[in-house]
gemmi code that builds the backbone of each chain (N, CA, C; Angstrom):
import gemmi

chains = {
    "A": [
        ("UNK", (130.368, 127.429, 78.310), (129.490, 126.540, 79.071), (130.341, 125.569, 79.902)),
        ("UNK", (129.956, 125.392, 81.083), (130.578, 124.314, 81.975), (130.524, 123.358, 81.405)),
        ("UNK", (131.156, 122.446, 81.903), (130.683, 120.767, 82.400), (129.635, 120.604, 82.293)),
        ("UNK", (129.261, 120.420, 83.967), (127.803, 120.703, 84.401), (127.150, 120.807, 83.576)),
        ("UNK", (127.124, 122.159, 83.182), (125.694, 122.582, 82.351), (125.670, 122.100, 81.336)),
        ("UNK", (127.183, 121.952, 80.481), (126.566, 120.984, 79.544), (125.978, 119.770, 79.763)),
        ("UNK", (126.189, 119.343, 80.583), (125.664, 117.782, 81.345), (124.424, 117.970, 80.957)),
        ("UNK", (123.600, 118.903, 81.919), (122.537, 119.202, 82.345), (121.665, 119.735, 81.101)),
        ("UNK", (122.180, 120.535, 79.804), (121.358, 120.462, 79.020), (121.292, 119.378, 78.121)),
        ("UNK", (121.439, 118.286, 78.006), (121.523, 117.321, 77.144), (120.087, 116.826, 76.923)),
        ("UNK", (119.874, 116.292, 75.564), (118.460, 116.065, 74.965), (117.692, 115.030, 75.843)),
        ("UNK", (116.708, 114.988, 76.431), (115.698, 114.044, 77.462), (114.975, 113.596, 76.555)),
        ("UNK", (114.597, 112.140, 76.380), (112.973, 111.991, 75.833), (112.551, 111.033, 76.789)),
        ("UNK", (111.316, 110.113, 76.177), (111.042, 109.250, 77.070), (110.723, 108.278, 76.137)),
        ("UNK", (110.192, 106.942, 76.390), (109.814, 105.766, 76.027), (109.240, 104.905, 77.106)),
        ("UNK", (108.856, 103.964, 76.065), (107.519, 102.843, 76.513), (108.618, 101.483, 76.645)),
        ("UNK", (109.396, 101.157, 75.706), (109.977, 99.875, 75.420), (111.182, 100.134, 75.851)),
        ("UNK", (111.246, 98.852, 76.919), (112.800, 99.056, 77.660), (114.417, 99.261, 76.496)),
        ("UNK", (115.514, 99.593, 76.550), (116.159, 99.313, 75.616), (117.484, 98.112, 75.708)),
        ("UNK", (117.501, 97.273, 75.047), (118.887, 96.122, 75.333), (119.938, 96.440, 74.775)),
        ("UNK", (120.722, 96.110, 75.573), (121.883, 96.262, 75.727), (122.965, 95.006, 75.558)),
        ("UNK", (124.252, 94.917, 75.569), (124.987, 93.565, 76.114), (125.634, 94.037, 77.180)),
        ("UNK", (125.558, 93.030, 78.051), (126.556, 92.728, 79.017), (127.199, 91.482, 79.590)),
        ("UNK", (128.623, 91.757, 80.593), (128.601, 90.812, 81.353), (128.505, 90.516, 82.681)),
        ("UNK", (128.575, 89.319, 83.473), (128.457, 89.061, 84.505), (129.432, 88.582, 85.037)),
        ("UNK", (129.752, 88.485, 86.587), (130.475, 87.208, 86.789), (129.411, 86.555, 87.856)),
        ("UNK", (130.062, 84.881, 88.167), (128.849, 83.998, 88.566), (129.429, 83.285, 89.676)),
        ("UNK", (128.593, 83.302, 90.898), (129.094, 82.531, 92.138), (127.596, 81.570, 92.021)),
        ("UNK", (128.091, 80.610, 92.602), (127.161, 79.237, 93.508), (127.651, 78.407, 93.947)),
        ("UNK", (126.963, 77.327, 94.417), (127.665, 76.552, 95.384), (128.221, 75.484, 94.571)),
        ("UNK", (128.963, 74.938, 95.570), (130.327, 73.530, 94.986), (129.480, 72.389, 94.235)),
        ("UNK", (128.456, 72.617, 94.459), (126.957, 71.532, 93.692), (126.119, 72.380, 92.278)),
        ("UNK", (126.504, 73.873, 92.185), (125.876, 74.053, 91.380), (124.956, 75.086, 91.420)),
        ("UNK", (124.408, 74.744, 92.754), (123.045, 75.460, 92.780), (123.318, 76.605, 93.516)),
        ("UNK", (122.144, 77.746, 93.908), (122.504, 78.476, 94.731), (123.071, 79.946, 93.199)),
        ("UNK", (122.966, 79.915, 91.698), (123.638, 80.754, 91.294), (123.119, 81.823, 91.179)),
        ("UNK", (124.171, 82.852, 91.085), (123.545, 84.588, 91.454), (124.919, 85.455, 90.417)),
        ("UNK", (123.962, 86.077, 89.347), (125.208, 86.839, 88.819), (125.043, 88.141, 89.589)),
        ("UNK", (126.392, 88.302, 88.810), (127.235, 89.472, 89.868), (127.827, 90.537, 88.671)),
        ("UNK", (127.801, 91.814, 89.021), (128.628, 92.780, 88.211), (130.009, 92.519, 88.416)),
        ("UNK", (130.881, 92.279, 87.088), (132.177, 91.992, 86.747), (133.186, 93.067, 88.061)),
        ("UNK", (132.586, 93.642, 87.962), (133.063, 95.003, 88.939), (133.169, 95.486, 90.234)),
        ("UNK", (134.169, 95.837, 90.908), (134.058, 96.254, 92.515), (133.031, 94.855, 92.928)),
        ("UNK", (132.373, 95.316, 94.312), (131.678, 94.413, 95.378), (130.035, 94.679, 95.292)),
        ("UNK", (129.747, 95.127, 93.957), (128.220, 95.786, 93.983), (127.767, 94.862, 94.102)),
        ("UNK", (126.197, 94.604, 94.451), (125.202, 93.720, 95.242), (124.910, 92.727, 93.646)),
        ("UNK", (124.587, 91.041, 94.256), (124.635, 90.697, 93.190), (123.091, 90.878, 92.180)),
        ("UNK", (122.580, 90.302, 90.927), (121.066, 90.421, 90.910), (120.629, 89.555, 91.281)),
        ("UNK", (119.319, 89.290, 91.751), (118.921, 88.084, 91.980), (117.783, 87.803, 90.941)),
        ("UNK", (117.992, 86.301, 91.407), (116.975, 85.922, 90.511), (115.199, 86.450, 90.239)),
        ("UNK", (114.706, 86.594, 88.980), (113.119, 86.828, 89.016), (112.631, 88.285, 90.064)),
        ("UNK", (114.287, 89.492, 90.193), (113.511, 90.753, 90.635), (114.489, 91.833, 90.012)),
        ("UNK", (113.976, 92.858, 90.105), (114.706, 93.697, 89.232), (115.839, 94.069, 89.520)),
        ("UNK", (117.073, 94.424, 89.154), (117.876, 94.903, 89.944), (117.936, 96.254, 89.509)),
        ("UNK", (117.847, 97.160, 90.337), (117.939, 98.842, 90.718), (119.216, 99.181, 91.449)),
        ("UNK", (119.696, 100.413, 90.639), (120.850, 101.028, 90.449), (120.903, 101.737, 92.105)),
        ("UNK", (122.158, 101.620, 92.082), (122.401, 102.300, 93.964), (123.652, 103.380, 93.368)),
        ("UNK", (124.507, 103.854, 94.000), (125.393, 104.578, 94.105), (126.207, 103.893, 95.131)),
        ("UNK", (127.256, 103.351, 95.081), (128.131, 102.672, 95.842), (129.301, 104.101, 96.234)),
        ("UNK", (129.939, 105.002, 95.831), (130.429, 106.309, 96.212), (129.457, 106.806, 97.120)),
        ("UNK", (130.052, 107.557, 98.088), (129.804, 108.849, 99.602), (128.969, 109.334, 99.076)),
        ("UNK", (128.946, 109.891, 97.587), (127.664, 111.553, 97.154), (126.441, 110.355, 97.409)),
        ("UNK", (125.274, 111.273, 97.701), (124.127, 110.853, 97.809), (123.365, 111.305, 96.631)),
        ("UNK", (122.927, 110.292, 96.021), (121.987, 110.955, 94.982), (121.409, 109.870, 94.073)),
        ("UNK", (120.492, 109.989, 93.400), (120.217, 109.096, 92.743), (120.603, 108.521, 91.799)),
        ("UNK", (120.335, 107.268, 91.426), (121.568, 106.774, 90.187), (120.270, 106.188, 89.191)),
        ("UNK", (120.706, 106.120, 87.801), (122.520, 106.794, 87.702), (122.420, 108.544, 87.272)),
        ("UNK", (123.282, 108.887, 87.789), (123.627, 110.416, 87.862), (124.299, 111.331, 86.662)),
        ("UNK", (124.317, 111.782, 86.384), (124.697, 112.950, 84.867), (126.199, 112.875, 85.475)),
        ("UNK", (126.563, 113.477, 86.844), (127.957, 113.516, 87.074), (128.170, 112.523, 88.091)),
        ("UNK", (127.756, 111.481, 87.901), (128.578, 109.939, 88.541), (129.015, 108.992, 87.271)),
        ("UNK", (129.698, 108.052, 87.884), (129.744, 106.801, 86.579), (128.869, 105.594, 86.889)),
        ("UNK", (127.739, 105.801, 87.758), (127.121, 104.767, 89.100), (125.621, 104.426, 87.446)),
        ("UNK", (125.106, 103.577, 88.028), (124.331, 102.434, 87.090), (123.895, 101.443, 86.998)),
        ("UNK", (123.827, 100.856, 86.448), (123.534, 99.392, 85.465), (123.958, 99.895, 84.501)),
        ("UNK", (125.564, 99.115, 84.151), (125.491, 99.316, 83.090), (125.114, 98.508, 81.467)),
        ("UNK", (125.101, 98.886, 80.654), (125.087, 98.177, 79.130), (126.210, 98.501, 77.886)),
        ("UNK", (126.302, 98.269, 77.160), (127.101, 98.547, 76.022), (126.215, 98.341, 74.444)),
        ("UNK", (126.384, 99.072, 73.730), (126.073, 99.008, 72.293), (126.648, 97.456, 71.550)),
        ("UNK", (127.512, 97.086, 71.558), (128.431, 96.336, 71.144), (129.300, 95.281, 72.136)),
        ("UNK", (129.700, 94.516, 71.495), (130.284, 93.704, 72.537), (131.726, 93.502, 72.655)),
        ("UNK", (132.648, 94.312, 71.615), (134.395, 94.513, 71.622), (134.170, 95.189, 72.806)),
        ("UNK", (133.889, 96.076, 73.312), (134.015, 96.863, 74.909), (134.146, 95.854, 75.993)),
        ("UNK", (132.551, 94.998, 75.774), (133.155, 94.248, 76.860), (134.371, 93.105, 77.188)),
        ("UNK", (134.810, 92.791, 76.003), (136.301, 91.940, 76.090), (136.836, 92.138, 76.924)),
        ("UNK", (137.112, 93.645, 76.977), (138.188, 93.872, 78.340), (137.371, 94.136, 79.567)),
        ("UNK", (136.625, 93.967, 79.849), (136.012, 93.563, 81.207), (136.523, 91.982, 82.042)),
        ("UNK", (136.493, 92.512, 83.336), (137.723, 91.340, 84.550), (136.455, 90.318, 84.644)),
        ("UNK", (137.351, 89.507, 84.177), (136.764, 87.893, 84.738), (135.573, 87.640, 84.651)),
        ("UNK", (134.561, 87.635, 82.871), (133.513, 88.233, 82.703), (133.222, 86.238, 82.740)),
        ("UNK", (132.065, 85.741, 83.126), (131.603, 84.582, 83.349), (129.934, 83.892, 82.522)),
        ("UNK", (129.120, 84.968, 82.124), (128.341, 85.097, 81.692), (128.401, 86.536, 80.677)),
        ("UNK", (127.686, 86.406, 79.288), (127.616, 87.225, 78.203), (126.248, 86.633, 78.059)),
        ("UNK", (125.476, 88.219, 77.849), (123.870, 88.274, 77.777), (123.635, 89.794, 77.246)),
        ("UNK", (122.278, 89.462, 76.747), (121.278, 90.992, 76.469), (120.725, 91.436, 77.717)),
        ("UNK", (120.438, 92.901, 77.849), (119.724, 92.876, 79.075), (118.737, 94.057, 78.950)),
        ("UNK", (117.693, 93.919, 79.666), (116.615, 95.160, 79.262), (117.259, 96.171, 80.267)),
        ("UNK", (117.203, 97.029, 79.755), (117.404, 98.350, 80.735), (116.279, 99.763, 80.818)),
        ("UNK", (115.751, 100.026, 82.038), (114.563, 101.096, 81.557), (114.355, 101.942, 82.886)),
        ("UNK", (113.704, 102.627, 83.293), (113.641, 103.920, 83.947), (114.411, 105.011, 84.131)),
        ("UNK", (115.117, 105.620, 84.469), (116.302, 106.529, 84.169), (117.269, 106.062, 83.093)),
        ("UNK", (117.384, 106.476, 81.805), (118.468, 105.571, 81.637), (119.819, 106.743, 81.033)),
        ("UNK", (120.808, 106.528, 81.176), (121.476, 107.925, 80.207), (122.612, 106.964, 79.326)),
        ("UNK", (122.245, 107.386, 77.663), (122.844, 106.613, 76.766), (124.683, 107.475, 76.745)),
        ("UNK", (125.310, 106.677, 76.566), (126.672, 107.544, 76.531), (126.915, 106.999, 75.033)),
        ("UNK", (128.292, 107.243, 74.298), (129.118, 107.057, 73.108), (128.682, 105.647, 73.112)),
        ("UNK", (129.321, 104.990, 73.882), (129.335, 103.604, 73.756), (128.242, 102.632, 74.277)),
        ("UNK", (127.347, 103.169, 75.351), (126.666, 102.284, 75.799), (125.540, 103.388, 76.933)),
        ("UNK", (125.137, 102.636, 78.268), (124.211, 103.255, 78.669), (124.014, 102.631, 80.554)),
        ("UNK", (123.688, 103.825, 81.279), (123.458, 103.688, 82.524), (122.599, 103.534, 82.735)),
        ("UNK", (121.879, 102.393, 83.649), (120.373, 103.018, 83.470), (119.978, 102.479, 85.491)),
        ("UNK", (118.835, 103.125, 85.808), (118.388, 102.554, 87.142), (117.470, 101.655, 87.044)),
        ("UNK", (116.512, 100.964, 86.111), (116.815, 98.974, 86.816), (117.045, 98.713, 85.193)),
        ("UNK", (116.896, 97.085, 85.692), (117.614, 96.212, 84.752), (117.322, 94.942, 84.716)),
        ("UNK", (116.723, 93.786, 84.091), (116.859, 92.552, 84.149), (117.452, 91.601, 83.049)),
        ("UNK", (118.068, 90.215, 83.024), (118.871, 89.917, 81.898), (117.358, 89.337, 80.811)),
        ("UNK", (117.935, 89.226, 79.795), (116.826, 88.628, 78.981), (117.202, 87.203, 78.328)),
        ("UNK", (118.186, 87.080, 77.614), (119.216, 86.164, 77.282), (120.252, 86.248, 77.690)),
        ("UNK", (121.043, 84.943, 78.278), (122.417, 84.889, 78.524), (123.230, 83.575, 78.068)),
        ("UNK", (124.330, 83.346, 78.178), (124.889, 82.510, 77.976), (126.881, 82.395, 78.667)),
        ("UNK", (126.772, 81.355, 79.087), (128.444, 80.946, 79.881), (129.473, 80.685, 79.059)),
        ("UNK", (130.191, 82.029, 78.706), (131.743, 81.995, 78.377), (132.999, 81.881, 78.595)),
        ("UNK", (133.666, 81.387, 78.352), (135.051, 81.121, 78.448), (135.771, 82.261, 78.210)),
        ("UNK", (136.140, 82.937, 80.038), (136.615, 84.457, 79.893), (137.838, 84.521, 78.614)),
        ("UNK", (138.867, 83.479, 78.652), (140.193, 83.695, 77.773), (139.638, 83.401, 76.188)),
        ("UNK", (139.047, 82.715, 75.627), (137.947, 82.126, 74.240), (137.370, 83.981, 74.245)),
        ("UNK", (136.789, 84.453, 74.736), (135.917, 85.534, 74.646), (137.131, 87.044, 74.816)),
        ("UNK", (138.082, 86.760, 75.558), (139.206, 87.942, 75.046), (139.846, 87.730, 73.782)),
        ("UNK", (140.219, 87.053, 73.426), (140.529, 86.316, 72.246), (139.845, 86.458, 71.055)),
        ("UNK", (138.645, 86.146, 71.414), (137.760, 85.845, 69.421), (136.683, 86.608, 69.744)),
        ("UNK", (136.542, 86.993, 71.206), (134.875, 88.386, 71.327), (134.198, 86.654, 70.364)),
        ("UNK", (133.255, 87.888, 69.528), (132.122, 86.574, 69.388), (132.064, 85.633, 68.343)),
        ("UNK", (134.022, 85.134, 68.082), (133.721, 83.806, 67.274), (134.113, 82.795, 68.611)),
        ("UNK", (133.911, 83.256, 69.959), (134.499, 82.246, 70.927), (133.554, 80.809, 71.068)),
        ("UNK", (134.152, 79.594, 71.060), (133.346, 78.543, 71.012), (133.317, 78.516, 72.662)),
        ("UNK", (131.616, 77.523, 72.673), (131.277, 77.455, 74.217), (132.395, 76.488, 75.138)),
        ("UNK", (132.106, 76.974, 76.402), (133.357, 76.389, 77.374), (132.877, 75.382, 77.450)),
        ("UNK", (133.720, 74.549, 78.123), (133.301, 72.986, 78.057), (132.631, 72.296, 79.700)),
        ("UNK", (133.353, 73.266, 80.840), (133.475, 72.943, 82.439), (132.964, 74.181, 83.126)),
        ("UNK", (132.864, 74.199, 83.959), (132.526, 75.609, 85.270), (133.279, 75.170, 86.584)),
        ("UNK", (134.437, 75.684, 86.416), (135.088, 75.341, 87.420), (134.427, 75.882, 88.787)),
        ("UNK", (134.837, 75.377, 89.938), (134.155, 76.228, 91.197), (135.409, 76.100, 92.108)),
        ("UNK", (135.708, 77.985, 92.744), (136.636, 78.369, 93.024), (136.663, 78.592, 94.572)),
        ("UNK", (137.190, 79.242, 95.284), (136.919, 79.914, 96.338), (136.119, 80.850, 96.436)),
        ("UNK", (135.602, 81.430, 97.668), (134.513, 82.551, 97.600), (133.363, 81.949, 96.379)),
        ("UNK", (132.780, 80.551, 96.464), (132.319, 80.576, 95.197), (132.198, 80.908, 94.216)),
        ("UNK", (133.543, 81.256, 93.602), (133.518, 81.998, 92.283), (133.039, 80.843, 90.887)),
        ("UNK", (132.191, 81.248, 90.167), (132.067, 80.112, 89.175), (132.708, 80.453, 87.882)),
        ("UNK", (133.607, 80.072, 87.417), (134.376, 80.456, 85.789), (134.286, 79.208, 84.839)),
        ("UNK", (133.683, 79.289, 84.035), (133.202, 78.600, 82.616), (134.713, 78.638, 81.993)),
        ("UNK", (135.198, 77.291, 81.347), (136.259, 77.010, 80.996), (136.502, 76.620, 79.470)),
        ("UNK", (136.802, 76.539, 79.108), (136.726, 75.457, 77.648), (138.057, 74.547, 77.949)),
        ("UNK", (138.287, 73.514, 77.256), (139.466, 72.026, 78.068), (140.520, 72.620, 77.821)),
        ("UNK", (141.160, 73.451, 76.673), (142.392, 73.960, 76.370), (142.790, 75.402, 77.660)),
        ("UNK", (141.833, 75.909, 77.893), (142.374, 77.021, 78.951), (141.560, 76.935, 80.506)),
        ("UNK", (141.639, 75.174, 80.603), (141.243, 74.978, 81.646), (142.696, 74.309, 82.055)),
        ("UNK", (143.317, 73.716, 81.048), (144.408, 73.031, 81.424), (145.564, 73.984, 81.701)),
        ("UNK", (145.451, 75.301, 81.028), (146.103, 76.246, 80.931), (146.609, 77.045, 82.019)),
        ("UNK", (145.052, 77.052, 82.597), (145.180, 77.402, 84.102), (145.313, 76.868, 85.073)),
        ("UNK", (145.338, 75.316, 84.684), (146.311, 74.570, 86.267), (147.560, 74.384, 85.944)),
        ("UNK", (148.327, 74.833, 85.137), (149.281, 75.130, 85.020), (150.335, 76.296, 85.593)),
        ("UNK", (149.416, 76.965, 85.440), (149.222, 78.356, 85.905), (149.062, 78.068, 87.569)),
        ("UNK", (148.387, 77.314, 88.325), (147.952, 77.345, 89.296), (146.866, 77.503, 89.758)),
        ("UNK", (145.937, 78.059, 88.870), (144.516, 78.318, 88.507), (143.806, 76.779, 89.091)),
        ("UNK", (143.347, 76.177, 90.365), (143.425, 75.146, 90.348), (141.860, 74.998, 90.633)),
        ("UNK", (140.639, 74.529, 90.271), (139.427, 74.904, 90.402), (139.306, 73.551, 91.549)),
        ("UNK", (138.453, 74.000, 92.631), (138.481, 72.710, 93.571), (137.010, 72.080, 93.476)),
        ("UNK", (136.638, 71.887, 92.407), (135.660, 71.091, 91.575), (135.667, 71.688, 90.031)),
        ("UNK", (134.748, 70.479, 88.967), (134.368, 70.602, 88.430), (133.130, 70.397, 87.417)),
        ("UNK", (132.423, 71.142, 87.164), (130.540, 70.978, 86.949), (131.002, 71.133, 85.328)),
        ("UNK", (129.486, 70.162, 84.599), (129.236, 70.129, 83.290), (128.633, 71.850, 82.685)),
        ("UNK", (129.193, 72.218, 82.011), (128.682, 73.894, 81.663), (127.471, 73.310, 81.032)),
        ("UNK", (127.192, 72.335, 80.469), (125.722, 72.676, 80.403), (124.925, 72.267, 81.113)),
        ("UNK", (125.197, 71.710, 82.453), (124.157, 71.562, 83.258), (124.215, 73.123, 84.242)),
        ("UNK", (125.245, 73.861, 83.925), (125.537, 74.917, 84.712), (124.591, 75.953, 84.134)),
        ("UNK", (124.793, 76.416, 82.817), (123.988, 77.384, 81.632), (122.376, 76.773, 81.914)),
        ("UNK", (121.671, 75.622, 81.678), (120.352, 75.293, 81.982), (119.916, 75.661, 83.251)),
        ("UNK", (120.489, 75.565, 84.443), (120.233, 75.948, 85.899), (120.371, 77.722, 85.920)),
        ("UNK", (121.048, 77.966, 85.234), (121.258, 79.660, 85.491), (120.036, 80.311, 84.258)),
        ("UNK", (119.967, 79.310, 83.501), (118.587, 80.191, 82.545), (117.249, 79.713, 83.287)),
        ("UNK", (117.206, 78.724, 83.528), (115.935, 78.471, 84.795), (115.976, 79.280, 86.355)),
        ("UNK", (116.858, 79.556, 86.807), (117.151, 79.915, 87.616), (116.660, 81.554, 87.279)),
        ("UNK", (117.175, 82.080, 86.652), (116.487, 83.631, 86.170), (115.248, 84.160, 84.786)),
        ("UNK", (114.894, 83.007, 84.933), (113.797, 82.232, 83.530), (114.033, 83.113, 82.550)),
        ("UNK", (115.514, 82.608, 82.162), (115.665, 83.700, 80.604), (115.828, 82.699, 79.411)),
        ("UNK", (116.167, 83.021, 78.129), (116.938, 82.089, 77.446), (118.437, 82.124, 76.988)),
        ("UNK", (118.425, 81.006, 76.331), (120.115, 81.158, 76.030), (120.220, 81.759, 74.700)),
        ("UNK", (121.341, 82.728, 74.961), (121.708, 83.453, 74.356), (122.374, 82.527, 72.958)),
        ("UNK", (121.865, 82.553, 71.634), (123.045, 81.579, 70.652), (123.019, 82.424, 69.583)),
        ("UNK", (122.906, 83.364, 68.930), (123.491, 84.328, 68.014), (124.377, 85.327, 68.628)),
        ("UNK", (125.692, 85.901, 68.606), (126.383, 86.835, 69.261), (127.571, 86.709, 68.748)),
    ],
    "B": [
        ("UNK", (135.209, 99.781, 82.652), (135.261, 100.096, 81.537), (134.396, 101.452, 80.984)),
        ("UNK", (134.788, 102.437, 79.901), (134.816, 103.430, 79.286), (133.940, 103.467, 78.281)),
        ("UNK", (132.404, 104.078, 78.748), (131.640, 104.290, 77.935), (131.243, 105.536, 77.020)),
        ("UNK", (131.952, 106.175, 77.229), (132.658, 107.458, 76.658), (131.753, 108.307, 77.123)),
        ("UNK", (131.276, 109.851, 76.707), (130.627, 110.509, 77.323), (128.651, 110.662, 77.078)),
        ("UNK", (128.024, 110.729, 78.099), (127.055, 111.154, 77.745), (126.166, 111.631, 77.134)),
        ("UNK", (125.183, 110.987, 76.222), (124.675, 111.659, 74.929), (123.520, 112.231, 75.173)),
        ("UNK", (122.037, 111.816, 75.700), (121.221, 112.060, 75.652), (120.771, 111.143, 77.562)),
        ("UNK", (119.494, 111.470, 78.087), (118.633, 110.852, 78.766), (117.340, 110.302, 78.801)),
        ("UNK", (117.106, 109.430, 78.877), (115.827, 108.527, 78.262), (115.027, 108.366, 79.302)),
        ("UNK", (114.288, 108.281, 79.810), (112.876, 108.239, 80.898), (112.054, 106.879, 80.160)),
        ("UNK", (112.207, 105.951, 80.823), (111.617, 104.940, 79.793), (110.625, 103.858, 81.436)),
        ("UNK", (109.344, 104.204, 80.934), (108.592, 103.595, 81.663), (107.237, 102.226, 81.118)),
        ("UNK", (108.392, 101.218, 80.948), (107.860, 99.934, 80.180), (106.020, 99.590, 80.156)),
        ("UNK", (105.404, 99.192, 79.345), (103.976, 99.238, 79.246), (104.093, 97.863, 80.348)),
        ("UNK", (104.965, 96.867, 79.887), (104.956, 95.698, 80.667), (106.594, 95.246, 81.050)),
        ("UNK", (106.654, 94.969, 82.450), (108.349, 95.167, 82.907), (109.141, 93.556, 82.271)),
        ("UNK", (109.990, 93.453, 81.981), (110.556, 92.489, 81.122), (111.162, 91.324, 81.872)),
        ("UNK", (110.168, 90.968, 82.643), (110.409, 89.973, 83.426), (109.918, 88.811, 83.668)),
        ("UNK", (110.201, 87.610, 83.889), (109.928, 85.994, 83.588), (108.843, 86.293, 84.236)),
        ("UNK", (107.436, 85.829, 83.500), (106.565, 85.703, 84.627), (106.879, 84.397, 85.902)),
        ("UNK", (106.744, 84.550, 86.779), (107.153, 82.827, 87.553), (106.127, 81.949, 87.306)),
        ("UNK", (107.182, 80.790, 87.042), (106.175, 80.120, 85.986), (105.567, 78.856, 87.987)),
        ("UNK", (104.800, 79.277, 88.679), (103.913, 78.932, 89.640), (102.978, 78.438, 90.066)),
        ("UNK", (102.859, 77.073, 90.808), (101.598, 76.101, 90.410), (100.425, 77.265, 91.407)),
        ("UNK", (99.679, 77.202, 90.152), (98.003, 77.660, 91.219), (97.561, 77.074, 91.999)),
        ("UNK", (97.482, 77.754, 92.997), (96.981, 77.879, 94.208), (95.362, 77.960, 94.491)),
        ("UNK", (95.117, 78.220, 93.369), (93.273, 78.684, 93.090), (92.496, 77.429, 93.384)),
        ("UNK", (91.823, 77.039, 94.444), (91.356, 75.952, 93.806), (90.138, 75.701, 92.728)),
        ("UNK", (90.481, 74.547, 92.268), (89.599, 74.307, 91.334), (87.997, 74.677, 91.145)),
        ("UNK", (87.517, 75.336, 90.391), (86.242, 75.253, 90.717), (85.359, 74.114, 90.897)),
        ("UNK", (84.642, 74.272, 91.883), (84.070, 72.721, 92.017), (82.498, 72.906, 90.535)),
        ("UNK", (82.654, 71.093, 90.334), (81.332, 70.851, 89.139), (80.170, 71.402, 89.613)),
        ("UNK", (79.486, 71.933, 88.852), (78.116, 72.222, 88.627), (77.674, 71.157, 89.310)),
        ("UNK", (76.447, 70.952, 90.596), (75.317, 69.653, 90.482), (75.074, 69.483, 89.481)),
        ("UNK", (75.241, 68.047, 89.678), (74.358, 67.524, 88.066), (72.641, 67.548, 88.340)),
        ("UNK", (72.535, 67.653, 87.483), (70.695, 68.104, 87.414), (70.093, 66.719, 88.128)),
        ("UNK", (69.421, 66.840, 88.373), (68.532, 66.075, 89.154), (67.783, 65.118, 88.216)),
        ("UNK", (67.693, 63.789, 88.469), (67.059, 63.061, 87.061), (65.789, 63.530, 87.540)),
        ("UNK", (64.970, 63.293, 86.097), (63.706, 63.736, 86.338), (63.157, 61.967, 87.418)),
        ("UNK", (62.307, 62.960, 88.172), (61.221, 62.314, 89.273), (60.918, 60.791, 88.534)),
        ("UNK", (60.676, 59.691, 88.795), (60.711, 58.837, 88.132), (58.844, 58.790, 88.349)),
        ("UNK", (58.355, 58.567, 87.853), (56.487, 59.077, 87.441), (56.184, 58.059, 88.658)),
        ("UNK", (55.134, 58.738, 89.175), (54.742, 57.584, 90.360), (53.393, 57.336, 89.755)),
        ("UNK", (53.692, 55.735, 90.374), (52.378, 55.182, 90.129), (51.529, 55.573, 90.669)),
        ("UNK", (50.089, 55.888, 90.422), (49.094, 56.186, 90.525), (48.711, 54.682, 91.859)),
        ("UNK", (48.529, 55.126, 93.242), (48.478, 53.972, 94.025), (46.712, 53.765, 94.502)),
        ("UNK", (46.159, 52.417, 94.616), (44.924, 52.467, 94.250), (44.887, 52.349, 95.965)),
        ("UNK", (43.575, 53.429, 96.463), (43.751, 53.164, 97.587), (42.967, 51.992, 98.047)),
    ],
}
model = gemmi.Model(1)
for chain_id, residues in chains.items():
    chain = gemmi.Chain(chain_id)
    for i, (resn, *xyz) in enumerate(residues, 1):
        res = gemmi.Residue()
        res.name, res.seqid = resn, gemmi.SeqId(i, " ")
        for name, pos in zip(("N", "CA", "C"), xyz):
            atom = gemmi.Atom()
            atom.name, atom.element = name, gemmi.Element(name[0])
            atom.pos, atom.b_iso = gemmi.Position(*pos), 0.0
            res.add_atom(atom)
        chain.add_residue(res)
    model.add_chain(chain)
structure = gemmi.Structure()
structure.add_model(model)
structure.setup_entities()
């Protein structure tokens, strides 16, 4: 049997109840705060916005619908949350519903839409480090390209050391309350 | 990141989609009150012509 076909015969069912997942995000807004929009940790894919679904595209040349048996294209999720550790410059850690196409893999799952349900603002280096004994960050620095990165004081100092130099800095919890109102979810506090 | 390979495909079409309702001031307006009933007729005097 091919590839392919093995692809292609793999078990289908269906369901009623979306399934959750974890993931992460990363988070831009403006030098004030407002304005926030998560973003897939990944490449330049479109960010979600707030209060609509976000639906899976195919960012690769093939045309076809996503997510695909032979693409890696999605929304993705994970079973667990050691996977996502090593995800780049993750800014937000949340559950997320995932439902209409969805294809479960070993570890986790593609699916075509998606909205968050709970989230919460981590401290990318705290969260490579301890995954989920990481204590909450303390700051949200705001970067260029509006990048927003949640800090805690020890690897905030770390990184202006580094050069890491944030050209402001916002209270993370006035940052985490605006981004759970902002996508009317809640905060994530068991994980 | 490496979600290893493909297990199964799920078709999952939610009874209700999992999304904040927006929480949105109504627009409806209010229904207006019922008239209040009319007091009764106050009895007329009987006028002597």
């Amino acid at each position: 049997m091919t590839t392919a076909s093995a692809l292609r015969s793999l078990e289908a069912t269906t369901g009623i109840e979306p399934i959750v997942a974890w993931r992460t995000w990363a988070l831009t807004g403006h030098r004030d705060g407002s304005n926030l929009l998560l973003r897939p940790v990944a490449g330049r894919s479109r960010p979600w916005r707030p209060m609509q679904i976000a639906e899976a595209a195919c960012k690769h040349t093939r045309m076809h619908a996503s997510p695909s048996l032979e693409c890696t294209c999605g929304l993705h999720g994970t079973h667990g949350l050691d996977l996502l550790r090593r995800t780049r410059c993750p800014a937000v850690l949340g559950r997320v519903a995932l439902w209409g196409r969805v294809i479960e893999h070993d570890h986790g799952y593609r699916a075509q839409f998606a909205y968050p349900q709970l989230v919460t603002l981590i401290c990318q280096f705290c969260f490579w480090q301890w995954g989920s004994h990481a204590p909450s960050p303390d700051i949200v620095g705001w970067f260029t390209r509006d990048a927003l990165v949640p800090l805690c004081w020890a690897h905030l100092e770390l990184a202006q050391r580094y050069g890491m130099e944030p050209r402001r800095l916002l209270s993370a919890d006035e940052v985490g309350l605006s981004l759970r109102e902002t996508y009317g979810v809640d905060q994530l506090v068991h994980w | 990141m490496d979600i290893g390979r493909p297990q199964r495909i799920i078709e999952i079409e939610p009874v209700s989609l999992p999304l904040p309702s927006p929480d949105l001031p109504s627009y409806e307006p209010a229904p207006e009150p019922a008239p209040a009933p009319n007091p009764d007729p106050s009895p007329v005097e009987p006028v002597d012509p």
